[in-house]
N, C-alpha and C positions, 0 to 999 in steps of 0.2 A: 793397625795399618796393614796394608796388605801387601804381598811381595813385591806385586809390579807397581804397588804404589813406594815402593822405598829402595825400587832399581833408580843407583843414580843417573841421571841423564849423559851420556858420550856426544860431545861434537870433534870431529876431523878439525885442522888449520891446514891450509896447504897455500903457500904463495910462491909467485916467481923471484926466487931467491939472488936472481941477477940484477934486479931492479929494487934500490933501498926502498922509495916507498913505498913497495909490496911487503919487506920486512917491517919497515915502522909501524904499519897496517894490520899485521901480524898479533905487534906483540900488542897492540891496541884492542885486537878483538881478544887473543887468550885472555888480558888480565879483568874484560868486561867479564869473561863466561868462568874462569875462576871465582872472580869475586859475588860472581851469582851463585855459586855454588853446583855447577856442573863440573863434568869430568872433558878435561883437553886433553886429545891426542895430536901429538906431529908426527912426523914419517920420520925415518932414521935419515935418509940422504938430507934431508933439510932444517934437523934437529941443531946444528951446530951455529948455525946465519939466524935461525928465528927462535934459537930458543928459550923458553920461558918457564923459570921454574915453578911447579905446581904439573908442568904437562908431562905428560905420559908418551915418549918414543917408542912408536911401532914399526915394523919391517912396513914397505911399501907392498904388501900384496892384499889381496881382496880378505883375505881371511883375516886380516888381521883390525880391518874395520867393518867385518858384516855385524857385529851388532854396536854398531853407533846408529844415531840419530837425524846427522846432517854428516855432509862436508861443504866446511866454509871456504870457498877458495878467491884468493884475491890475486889478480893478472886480468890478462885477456882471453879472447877465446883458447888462444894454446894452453895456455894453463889449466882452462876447463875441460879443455878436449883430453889433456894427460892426465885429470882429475877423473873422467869417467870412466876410462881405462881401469881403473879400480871399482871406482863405484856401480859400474853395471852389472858385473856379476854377483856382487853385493847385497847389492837391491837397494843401495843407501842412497838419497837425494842430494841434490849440490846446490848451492846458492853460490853464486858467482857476485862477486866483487869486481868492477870495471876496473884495470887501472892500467889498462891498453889503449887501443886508440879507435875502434869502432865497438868491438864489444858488445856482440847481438847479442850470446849468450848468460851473460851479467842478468843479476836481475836487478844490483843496486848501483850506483855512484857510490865512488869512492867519498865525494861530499856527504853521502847518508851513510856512511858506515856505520857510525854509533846508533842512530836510528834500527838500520837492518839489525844492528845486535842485537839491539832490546829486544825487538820484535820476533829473533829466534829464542831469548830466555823468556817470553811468553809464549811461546809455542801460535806466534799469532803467523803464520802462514800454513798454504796450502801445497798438496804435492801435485805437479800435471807427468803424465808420460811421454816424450819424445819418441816417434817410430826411431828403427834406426836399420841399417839394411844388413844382410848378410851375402855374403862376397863369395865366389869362390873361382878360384884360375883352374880350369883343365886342358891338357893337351893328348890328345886322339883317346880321350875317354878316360883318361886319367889324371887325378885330382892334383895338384902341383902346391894349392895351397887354398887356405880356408879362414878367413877374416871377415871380420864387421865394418860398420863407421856410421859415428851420427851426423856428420855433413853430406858428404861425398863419398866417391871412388870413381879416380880420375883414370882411365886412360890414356896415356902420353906418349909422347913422339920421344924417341932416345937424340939420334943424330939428324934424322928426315924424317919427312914426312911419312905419317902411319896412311897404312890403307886400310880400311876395315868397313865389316858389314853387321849393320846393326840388326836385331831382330827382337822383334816383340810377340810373347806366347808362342814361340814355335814358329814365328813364321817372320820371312826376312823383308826390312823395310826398305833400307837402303844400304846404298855402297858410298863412302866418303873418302878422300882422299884429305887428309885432315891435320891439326897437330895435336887431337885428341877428340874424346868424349867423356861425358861427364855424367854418371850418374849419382841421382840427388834425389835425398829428404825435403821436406817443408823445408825444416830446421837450416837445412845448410843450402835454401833456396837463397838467402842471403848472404853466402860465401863466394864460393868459386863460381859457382854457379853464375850468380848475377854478373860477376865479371866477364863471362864469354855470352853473356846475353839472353841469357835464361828469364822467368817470370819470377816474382815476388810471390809466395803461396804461404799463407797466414797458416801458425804451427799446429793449429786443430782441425787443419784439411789431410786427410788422409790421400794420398798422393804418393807416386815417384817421378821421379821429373827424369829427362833424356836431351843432355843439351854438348851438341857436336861446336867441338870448337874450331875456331879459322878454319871451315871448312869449304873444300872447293866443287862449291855442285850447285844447281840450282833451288835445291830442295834439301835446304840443313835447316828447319825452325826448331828452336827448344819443343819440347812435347812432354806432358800430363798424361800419365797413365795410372790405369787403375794400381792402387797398392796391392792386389791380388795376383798383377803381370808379371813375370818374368821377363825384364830386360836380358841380352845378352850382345857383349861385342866382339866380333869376331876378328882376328886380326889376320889379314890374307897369307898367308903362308909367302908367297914369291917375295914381298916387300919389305921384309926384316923385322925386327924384333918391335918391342916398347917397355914401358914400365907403367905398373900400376900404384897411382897413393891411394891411401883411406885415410882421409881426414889431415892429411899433407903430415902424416905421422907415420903409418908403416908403409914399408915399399916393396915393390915386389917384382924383379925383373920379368917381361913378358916373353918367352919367346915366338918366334916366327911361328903363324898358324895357333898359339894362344886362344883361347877363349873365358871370357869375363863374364859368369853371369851372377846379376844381383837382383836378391828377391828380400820383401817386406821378412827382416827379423823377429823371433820370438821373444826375445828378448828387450826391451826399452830401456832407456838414459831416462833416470827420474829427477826432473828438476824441481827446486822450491820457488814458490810465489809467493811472493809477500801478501797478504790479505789487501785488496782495496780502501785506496783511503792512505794507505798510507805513502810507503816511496814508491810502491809499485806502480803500472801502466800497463796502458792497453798495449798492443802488438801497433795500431794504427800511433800512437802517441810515439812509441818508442823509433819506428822508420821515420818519423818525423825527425826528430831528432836526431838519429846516426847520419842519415844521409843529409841533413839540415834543408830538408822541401822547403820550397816556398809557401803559406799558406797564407797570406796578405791578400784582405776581401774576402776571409770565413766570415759569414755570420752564424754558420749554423740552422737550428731548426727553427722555425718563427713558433714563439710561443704566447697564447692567449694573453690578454693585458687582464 
């Protein structure tokens, strides 16, 4: 046998430890991936609520799961979103467990959990990459701070309204008096995004989205730009401050005169897909479902008798 053939297998458990059926959930997948004989690890903050003996307690930093094979996480998208925060620099992939309440990022029902298990001790899924963007705040040419995120990175209003001026590639589109802007991934085209009125953009379109929230101008549509562009938001210096989220996770005071710019990251969130056929779903199956479309009077494609 050969070495890499008798490296045992490492998978991550990570759940939202404030919600019991995330922990019951828990301890249902370690003792399935135990009893397959792979190796569990849990993280030290969450070792105490989900733990299960056979698992292996690690520090919550990247190093301490770059060489696993998954991270199983069961919550909603917060959970996934705090789960990638590790896993990115990693390079490790996540399969998300739903047990939130929209849960774009899940790739299973908490009903198919035992199913997704099995099909992680077959190694029967596939890995995709999520673009994710890279952030950076400056003020008169000087870098204030420097972050990622694989939904968003919102600009927001602190107390009033922001004034700012958007600009694409170096060059300025508009001026908004607004209670934010919002730049966006595919991925988190179905977050924040979609809530101030942005377009739905299916996660294997290479894209960054540009979408001004309650804004007061004739001319604030969501906007599709090359993944190659540099967005930037400029915040007008006379009109006061804001704050920036990434991924409604880090924050980051803006001040007066601030400038936001976000460009396509080197770095990707690698997520796992179940192989077809099984609990998995297409992207059009699954917006069906979160958002519960009407689709009464499908027939579909006509096919030969």
């Amino acid at each position: 046998m050969s070495d890499r053939a008798s490296v045992k297998r490492t998978i991550v458990v990570t759940a939202h430890t404030g919600r019991e059926p995330a922990v019951r959930s828990a301890h249902l997948v370690m003792r399935r991936l135990l009893g397959a004989g792979l190796n569990v690890r849990v993280l030290d903050g969450e070792a105490e609520e989900v733990g299960c003996a056979g698992a292996e307690v690690v520090p919550e930093t990247p190093e301490a799961i770059e060489d696993s094979e998954l991270i199983i996480v069961l919550g909603g998208d917060g959970t996934l979103l705090r789960a990638a925060e590790l896993a990115r620099p990693a390079g490790v992939p996540l399969l998300g467990v739903n047990l939130g309440h929209v849960g774009f990022l899940a790739e299973a029902e908490v009903e198919d959990l035992a199913t997704a298990v099995d099909r992680v001790v077959e190694s029967r899924y596939d890995v995709e990459e999520r673009m994710t963007i890279e952030v950076v705040v400056r003020l008169n040419g000087q870098t204030l701070a420097r972050t990622w995120a694989l939904n968003e990175a919102s600009v927001e209003k602190m107390d009033r309204m922001l004034e700012v001026v958007a600009e694409i590639d170096g060059r300025p589109l508009s001026r908004w008096g607004c209670d934010g802007v919002i730049c966006a991934t595919p991925t988190g085209s179905t977050a924040y995004a979609f809530s101030a009125g942005g377009p739905v953009v299916w996660p294997e379109v290479e894209a960054l989205l540009l979408v001004p929230n309650s804004a007061h101008a004739l001319f604030a549509r969501p906007m599709v730009v090359s993944p190659c562009s540099e967005i930037a938001v400029e915040i007008v210096p006379e009109t006061g401050g804001g704050v920036l989220w990434c991924d409604g996770r880090r924050r980051f005071d803006l001040p007066p005169g601030a400038r936001v710019e976000v460009t396509r990251a080197g770095i990707p969130v690698r997520l796992a897909r179940l192989l077809p056929g099984e609990t998995a779903s297409p992207f059009t199956d699954r917006l069906v479902a979160k958002f519960e479309l009407p689709v009464e009077g499908w027939r579909g494609r006509s096919r030969p008798q």
